[in-house]
C-alpha positions as CSV (number, residue, x, y, z in Angstrom):
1,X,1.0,-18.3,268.8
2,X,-2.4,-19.6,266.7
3,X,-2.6,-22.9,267.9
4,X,-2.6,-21.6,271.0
5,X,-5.4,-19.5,271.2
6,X,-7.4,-22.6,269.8
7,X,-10.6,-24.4,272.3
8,X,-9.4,-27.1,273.8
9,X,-12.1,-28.9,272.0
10,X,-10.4,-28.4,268.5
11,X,-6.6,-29.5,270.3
12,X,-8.6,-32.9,271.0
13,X,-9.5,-33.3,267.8
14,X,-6.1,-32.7,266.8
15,X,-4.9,-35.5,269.4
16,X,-7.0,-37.6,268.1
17,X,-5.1,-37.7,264.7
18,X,-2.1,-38.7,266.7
19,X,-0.9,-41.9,267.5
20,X,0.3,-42.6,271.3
21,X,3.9,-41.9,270.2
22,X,3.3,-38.8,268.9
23,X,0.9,-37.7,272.0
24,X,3.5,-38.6,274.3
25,X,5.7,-36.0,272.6
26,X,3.1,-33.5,272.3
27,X,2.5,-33.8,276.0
28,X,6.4,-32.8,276.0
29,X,6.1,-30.1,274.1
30,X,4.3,-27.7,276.7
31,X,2.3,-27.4,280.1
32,X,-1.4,-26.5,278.8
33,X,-1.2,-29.9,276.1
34,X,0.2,-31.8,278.9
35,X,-2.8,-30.6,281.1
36,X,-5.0,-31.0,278.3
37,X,-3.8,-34.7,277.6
38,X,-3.6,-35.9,281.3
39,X,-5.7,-33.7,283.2
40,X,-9.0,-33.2,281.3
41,X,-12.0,-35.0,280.0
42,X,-9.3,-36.6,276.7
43,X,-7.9,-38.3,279.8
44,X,-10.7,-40.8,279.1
45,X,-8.4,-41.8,275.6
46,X,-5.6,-43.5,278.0
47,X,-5.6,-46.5,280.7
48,X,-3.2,-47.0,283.3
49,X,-1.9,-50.5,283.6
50,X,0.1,-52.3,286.1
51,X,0.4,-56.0,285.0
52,X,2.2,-58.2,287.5
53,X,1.2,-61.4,285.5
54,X,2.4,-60.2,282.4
55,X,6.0,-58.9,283.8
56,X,6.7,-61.6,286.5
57,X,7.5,-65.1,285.0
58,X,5.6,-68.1,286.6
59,X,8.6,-70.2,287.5
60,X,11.5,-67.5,287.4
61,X,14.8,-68.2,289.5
62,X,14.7,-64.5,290.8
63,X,10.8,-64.5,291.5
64,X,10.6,-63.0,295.1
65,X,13.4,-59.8,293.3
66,X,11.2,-59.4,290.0
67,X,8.5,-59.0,292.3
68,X,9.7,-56.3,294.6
69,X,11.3,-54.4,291.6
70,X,8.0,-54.3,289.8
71,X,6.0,-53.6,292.7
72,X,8.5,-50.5,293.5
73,X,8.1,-49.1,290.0
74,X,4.4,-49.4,290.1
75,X,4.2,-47.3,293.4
76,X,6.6,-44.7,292.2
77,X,4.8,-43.9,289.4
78,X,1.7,-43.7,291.0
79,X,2.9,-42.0,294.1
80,X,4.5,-39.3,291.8
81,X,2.5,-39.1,288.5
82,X,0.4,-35.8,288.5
83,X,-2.0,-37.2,285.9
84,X,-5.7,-37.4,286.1
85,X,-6.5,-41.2,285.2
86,X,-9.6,-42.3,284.5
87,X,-9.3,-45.4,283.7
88,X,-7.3,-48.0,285.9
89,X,-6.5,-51.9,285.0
90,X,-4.9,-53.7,287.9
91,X,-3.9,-57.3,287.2
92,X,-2.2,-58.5,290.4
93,X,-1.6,-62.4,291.4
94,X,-0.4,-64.3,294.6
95,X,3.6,-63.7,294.0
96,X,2.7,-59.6,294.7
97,X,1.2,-60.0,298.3
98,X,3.3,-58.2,299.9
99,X,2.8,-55.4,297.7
100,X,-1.0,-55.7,296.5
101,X,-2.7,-53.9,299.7
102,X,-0.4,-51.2,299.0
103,X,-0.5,-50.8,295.7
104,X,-4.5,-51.0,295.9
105,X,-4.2,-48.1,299.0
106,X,-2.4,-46.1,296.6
107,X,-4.7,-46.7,293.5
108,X,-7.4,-45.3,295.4
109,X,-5.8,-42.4,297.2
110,X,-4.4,-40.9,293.3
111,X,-7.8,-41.3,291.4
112,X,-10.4,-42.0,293.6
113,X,-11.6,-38.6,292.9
114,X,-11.0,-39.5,289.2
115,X,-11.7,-43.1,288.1
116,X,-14.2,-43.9,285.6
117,X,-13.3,-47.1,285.2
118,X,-11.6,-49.6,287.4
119,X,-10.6,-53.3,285.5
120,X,-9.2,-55.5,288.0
121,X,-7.5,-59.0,287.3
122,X,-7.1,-61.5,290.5
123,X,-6.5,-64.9,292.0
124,X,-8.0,-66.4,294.5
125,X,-5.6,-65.2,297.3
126,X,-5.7,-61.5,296.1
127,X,-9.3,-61.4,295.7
128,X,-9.6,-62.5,299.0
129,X,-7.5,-59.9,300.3
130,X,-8.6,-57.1,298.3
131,X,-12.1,-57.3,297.9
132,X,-13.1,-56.2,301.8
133,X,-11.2,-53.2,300.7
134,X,-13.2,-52.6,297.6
135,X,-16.2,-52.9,299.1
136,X,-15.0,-49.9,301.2
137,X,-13.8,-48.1,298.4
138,X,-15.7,-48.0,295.7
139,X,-18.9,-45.9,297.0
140,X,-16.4,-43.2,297.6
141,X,-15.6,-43.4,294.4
142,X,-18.0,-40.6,293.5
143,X,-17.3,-40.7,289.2
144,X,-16.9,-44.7,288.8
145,X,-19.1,-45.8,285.8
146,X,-17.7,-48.9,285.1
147,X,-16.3,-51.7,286.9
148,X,-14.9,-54.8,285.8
149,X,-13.9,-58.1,287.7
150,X,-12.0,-61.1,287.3
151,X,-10.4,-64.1,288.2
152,X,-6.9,-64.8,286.6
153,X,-6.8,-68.4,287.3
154,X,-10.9,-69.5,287.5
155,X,-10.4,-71.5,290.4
156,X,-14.0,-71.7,291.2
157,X,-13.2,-74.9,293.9
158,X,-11.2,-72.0,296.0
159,X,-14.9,-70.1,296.3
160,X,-16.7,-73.1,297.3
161,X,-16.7,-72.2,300.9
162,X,-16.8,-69.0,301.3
163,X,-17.7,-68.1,304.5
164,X,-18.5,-64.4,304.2
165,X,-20.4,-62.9,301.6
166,X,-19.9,-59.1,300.9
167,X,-21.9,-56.7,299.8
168,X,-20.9,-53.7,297.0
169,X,-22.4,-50.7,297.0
170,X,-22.1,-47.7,294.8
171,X,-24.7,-44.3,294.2
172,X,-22.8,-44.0,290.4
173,X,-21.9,-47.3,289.0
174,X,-23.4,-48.4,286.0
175,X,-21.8,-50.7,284.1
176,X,-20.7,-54.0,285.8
177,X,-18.8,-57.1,284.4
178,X,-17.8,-60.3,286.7
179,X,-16.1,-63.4,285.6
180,X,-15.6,-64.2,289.1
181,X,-16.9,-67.1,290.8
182,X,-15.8,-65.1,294.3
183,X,-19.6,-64.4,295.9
184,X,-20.7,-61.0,297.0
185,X,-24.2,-59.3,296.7
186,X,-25.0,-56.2,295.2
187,X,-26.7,-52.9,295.7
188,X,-26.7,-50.7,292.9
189,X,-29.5,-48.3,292.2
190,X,-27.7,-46.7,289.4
191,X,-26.8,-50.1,287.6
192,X,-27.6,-50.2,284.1
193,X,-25.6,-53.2,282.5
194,X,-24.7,-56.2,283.6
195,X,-22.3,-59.1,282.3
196,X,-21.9,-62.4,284.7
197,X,-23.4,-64.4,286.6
198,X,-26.9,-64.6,287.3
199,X,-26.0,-65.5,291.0
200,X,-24.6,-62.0,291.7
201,X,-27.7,-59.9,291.1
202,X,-29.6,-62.2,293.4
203,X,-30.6,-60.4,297.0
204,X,-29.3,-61.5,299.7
205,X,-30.6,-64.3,302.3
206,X,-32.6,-64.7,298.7
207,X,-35.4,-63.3,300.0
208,X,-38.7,-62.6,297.4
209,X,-38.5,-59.0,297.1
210,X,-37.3,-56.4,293.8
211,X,-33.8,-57.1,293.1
212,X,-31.5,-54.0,294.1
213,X,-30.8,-53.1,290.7
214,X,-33.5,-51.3,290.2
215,X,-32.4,-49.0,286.6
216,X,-31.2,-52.5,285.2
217,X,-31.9,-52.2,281.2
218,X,-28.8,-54.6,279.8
219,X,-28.5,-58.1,281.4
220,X,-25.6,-60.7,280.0
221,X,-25.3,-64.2,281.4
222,X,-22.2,-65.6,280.6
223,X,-20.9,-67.7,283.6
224,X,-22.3,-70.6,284.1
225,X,-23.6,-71.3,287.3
226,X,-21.4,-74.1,289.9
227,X,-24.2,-73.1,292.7
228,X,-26.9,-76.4,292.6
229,X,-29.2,-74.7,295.1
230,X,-29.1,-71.3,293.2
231,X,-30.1,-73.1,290.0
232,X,-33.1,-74.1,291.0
233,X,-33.7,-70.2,292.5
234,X,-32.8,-69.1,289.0
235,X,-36.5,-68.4,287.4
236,X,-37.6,-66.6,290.7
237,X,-34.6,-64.4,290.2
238,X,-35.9,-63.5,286.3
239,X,-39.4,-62.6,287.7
240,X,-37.7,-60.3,290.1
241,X,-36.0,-58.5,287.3
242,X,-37.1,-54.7,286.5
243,X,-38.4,-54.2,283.3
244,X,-35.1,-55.2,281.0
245,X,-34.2,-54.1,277.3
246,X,-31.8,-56.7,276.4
247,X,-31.4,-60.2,277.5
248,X,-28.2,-62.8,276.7
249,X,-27.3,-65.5,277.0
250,X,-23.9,-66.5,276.5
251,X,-24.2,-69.9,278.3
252,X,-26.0,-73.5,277.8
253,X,-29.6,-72.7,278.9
254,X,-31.5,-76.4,278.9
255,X,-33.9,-75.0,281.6
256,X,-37.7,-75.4,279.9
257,X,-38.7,-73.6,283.2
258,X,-36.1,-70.5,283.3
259,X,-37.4,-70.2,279.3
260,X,-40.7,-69.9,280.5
261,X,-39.9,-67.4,283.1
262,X,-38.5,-65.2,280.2
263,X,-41.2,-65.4,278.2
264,X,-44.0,-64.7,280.8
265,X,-42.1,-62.4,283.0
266,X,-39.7,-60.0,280.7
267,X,-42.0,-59.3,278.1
268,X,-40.5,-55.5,277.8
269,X,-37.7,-57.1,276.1
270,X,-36.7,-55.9,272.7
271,X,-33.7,-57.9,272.4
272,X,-32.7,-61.4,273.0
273,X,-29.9,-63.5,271.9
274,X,-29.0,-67.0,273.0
275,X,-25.8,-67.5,271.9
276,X,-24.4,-70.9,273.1
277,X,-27.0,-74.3,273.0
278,X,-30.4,-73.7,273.8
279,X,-31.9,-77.3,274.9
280,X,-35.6,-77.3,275.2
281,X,-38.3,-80.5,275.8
282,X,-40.3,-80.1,272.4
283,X,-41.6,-77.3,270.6
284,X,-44.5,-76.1,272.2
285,X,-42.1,-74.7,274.6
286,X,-40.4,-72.7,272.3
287,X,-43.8,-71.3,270.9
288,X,-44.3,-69.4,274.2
289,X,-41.8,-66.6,272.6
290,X,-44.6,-65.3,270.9
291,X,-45.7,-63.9,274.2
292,X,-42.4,-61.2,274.1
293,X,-44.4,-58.9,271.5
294,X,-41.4,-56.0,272.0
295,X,-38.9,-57.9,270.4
296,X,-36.7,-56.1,267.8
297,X,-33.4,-58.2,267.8
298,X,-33.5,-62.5,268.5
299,X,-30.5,-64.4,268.2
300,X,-30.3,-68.4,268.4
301,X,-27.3,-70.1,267.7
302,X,-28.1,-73.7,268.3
303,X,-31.3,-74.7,268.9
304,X,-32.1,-78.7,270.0
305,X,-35.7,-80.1,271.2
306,X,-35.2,-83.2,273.3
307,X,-38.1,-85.1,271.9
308,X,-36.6,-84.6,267.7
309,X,-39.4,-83.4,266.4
310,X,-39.3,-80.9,263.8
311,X,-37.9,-77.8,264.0
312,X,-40.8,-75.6,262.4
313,X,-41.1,-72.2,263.7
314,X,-43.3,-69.8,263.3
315,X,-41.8,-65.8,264.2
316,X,-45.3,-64.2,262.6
317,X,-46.4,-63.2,266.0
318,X,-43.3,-61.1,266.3
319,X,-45.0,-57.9,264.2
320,X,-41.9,-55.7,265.9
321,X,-39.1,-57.8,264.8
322,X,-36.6,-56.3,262.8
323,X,-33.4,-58.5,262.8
324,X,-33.1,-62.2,263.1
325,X,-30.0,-64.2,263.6
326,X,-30.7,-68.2,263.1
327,X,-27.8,-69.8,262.5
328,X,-29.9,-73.0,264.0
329,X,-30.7,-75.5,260.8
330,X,-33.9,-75.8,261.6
331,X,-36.8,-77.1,259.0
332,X,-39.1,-74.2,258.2
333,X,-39.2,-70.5,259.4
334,X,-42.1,-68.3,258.9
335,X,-41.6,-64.8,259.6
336,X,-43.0,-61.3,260.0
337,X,-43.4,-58.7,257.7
338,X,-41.1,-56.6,259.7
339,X,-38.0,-58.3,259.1
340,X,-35.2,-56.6,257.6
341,X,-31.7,-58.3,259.0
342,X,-31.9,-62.4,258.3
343,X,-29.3,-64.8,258.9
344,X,-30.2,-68.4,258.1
345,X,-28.7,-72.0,259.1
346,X,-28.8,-73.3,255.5
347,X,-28.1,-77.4,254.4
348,X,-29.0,-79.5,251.6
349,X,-32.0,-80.4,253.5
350,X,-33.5,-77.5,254.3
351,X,-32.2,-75.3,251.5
352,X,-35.6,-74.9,250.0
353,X,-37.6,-74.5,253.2
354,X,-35.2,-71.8,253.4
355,X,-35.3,-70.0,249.8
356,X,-39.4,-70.0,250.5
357,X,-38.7,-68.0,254.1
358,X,-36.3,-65.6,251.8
359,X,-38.8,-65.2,249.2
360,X,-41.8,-64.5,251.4
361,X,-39.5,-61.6,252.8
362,X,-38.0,-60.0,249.9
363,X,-39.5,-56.8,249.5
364,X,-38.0,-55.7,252.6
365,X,-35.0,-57.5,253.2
366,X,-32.1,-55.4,253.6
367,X,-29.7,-57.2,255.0
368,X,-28.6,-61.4,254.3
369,X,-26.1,-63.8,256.2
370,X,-26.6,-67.3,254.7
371,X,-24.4,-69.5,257.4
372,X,-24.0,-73.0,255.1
373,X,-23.4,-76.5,256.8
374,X,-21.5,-77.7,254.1
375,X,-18.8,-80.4,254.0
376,X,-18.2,-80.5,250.0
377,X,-17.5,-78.1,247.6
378,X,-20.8,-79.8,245.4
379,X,-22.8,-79.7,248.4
380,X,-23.1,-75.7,248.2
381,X,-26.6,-74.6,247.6
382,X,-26.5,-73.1,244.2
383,X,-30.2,-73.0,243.9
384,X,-30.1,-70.2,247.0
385,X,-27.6,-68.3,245.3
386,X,-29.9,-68.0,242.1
387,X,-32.7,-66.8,243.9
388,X,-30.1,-63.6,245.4
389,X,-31.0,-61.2,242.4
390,X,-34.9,-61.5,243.6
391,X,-34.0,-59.7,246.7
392,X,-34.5,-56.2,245.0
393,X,-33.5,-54.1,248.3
394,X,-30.8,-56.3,249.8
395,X,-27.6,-53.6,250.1
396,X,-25.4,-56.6,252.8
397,X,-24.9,-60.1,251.7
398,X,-22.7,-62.3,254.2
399,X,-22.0,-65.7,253.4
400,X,-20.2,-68.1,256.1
401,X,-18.3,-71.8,255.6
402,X,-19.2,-72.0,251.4
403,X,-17.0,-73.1,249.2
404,X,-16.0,-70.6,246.2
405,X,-14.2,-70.7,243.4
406,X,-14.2,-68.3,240.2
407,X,-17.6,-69.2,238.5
408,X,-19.5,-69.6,241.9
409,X,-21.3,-66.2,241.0
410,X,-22.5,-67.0,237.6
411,X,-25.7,-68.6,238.9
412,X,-26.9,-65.0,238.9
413,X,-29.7,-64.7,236.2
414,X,-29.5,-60.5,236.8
415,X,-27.4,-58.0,238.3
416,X,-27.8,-57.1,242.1
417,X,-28.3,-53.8,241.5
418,X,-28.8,-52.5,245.2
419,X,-25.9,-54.5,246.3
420,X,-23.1,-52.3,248.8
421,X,-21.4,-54.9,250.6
422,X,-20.5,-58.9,250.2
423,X,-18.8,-60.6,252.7
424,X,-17.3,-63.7,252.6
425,X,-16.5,-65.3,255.9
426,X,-14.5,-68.9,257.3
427,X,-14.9,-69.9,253.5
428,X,-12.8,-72.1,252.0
429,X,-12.2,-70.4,248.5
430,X,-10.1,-72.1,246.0
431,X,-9.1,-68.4,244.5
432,X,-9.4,-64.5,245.2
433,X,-11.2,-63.8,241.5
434,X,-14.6,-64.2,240.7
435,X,-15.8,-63.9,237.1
436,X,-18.3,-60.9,236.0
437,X,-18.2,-60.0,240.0
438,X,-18.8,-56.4,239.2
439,X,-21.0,-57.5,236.3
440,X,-23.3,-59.7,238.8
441,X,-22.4,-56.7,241.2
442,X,-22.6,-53.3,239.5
443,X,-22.4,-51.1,243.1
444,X,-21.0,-53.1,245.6
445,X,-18.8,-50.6,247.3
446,X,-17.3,-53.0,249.7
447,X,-15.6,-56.5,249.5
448,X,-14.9,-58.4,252.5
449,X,-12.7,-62.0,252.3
450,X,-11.9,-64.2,255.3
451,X,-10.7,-67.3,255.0
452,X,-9.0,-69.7,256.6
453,X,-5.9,-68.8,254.0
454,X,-6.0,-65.0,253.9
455,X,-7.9,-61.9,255.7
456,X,-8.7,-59.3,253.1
457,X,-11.0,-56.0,252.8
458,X,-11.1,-53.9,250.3
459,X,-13.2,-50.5,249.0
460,X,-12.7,-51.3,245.5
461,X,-14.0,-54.5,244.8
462,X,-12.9,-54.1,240.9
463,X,-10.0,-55.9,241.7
464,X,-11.4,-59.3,242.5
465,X,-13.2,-59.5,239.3
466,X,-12.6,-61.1,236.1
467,X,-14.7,-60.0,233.3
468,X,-16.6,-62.2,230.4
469,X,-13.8,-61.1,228.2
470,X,-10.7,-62.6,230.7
471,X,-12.9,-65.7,231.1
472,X,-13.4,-66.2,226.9
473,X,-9.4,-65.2,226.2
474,X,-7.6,-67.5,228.7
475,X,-9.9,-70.3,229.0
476,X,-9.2,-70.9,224.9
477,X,-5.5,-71.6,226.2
478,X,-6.3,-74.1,228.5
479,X,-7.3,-77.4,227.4
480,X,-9.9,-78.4,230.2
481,X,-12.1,-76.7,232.6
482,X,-9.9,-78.1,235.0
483,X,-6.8,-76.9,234.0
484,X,-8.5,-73.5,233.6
485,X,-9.2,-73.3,237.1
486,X,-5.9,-74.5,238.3
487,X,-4.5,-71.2,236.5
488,X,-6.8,-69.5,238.9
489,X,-5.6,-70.1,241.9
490,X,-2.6,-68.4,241.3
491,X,-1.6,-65.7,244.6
492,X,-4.4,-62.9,245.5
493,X,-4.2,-59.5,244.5
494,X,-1.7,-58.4,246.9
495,X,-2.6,-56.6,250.0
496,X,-1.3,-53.5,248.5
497,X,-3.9,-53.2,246.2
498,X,-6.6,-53.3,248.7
499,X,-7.5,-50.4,251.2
């Protein structure tokens, strides 16, 4: 037989092409694809689940049952299945406690030699009972590369007392994500992500010396922290960081002094993004991120200064920046020649501040998100839109909460030649045409709609534009602009027509 004298690296490929159905039948059809699907490297492709919150109702009338039958199937399969999983997710709560050690036992004894990756789902009273166990199992877990925890019910209160703190260990894990306010320390030489909170990668008795994440490169905070005496300990924690790639932040930070600590201490950063409030004293503070000269990628979604003074900033020190997301308003932006990816905060206040920082960029501006602050549909800042054509090289234009209707491109004095892709995002737009669209927009290759109405995409943008000729025929049959545009919003090219 041909196909069977193909590399298994071509029969992946093939799989690939399939959906799960049609695997599952393939792994049916003979003994090398089965071994191929569920005992090779395309093992990565599938997960194991065992959900106990999803399958077990929280109030049923035969709760202690449903919980013994599930518990039975899960051990069955996994006493019996002959398959080589790599990946494992394991969402467990309290009404499986008779059943959780063992099913954890048996996790470990069928992949251990296996698992990649290990996703685990717990309340309080399963963490609690399972995570001394973990701690013993995971650094014989000789090919984990990824380990995520959670807590299914957040009960941060159950935590507060904690008596014993653990320690995990592991020679091979690098990635690590905790939404868990259950407290253990960690030693990881090999670690290079990590998503949580800050608290975690602390060293125990919080003593001053390198943390023990030593290949850390990727650092994520985005649990906020309930510990009072560990916030204060949070800047000594940042200076004890090893020189990190990426920083963020996907909590309020309103700490002048950890802001500080950043810009003085992480200075090999080349990435940053604060992605929830950033609350600093005055301005001055926020100058002191001209000291991070590495930086590539800086992201602030909401900027505030305590003292309300004006929100001029000056990025010009930044020679290495490449892409910056502001979707702050903020009064004036100067930036550095470097910049190719922009995304402004743009209102009627600052909408000129804000065509002078797109001007002075032009030449090399590749890529545009104009995030409005609109509340009308007169309030849209037409005069921005006019200046578009100017930006010679711009190939991605992305515009978020505007209001649209069929004429809104006609400000264009020229044709966007260079033009691939427009975006329109969270917009409120009063129809799915736009007149001269591929006039205004002789290349785009790519239209993208999402409103709050209707989710489109589509590769051939031709069929969301009216031409000149459309506008000068049916317009002469309506007797107002008004009633012109009523005729307009008549249904969106159906999602048939679109790729």
């Amino acid at each position: 037989n041909y196909i069977d004298s193909l590399p298994d690296e071509l029969l992946y490929m093939v799989f690939d092409l399939l959906n799960l159905k049609s695997v599952k039948a393939a792994s049916l059809t003979c003994r090398k694809w089965n071994n191929i699907l569920f005992s090779s490297v395309y093992t990565n492709r599938f997960t194991f689940v065992i959900d106990a919150m999803k399958l077990i109702p929280s109030i049923p009338l035969s709760f202690v049952s449903r919980a013994k039958d599930l518990a039975s199937q899960a051990l069955r399969v996994l006493a019996h299945t002959r398959r080589s999983y790599r990946n494992v997710r394991w969402s467990a709560s309290s009404c499986m406690n008779l059943y959780n050690s063992t099913i954890f036992t048996t996790i470990d004894q069928q992949f251990a030699n296996y698992l990649t990756r290990l996703e685990l789902s717990l309340d309080y009273s399963t963490t609690v009972d399972i995570f001394p166990r973990l701690v013993q199992t995971v650094p014989q877990m000789s090919q984990l590369r990824t380990l995520q925890l959670k807590d299914s019910d957040w009960n941060s209160f159950c935590f507060s007392n904690q008596d014993i703190i653990p320690t995990l260990r592991s020679e091979t894990l690098r990635h690590l994500m905790v939404r868990s306010q259950f407290k253990f320390w960690v030693d990881l030489p090999q670690l290079e992500s990590f998503n949580g909170s800050l608290s975690v990668i602390d060293r125990p008795e919080r003593i001053l010396e390198p943390l023990a994440v030593p290949s850390l490169k990727f650092l994520t905070i985005s649990v906020a922290e309930t510990d009072n005496e560990f916030k204060t300990r949070q800047p000594t924690v940042i200076r004890l960081l090893p020189p990190v790639e990426a920083m963020h932040w996907k909590v309020k930070l309103s700490s002048d002094e950890v802001f500080l600590t950043i810009c003085e201490s992480c200075t090999t950063l080349t990435e940053l993004g604060f992605h929830r409030s950033l609350c600093l004293s005055n301005i001055g503070v926020y100058s002191n991120l001209d000291k991070l000269i590495n930086l590539r990628v800086l992201t602030i979604n909401d900027l505030k200064i305590a003292d309300e003074s004006p929100l001029d900033l000056d990025f010009s020190p930044l020679t290495k920046l490449e892409k910056l997301s502001l979707a702050a308003v903020v009064d004036s932006v100067t930036l550095p020649k470097s910049v190719q990816m922009l995304e402004l905060g743009v209102n009627q206040n600052n909408e000129q501040s804000m065509i002078n920082t797109i001007l002075d960029c032009s030449e090399q501006l590749k890529e545009l998100v104009l995030s409005l602050c609109v509340e009308l549909p007169e309030d849209m800042p037409t005069e921005m839109l006019k200046i578009l054509p100017r930006l010679k090289n711009l190939v991605v234009l992305e515009i978020e909460n505007g209001y649209f209707g069929e004429s809104t491109f006609l400000c264009l004095e020229s044709p966007m030649e260079r033009l691939r892709t427009l975006k329109l995002y969270e917009d409120h737009l009063r129809m799915y045409r736009f007149l001269q669209l591929k006039e205004k927009f002789p290349n785009l290759k790519e239209l993208v709609i999402e409103s709050l109405e209707k989710v489109s995409k589509s590769t051939n943008p031709d069929l969301y534009s009216l031409s000149a000729a459309d506008f000068t025929s049916r317009s002469s049959r309506f007797g107002s602009s008004a009633e012109f545009e009523s005729y307009f919003t008549s249904p969106s090219p159906s999602s048939s027509d679109s790729d």
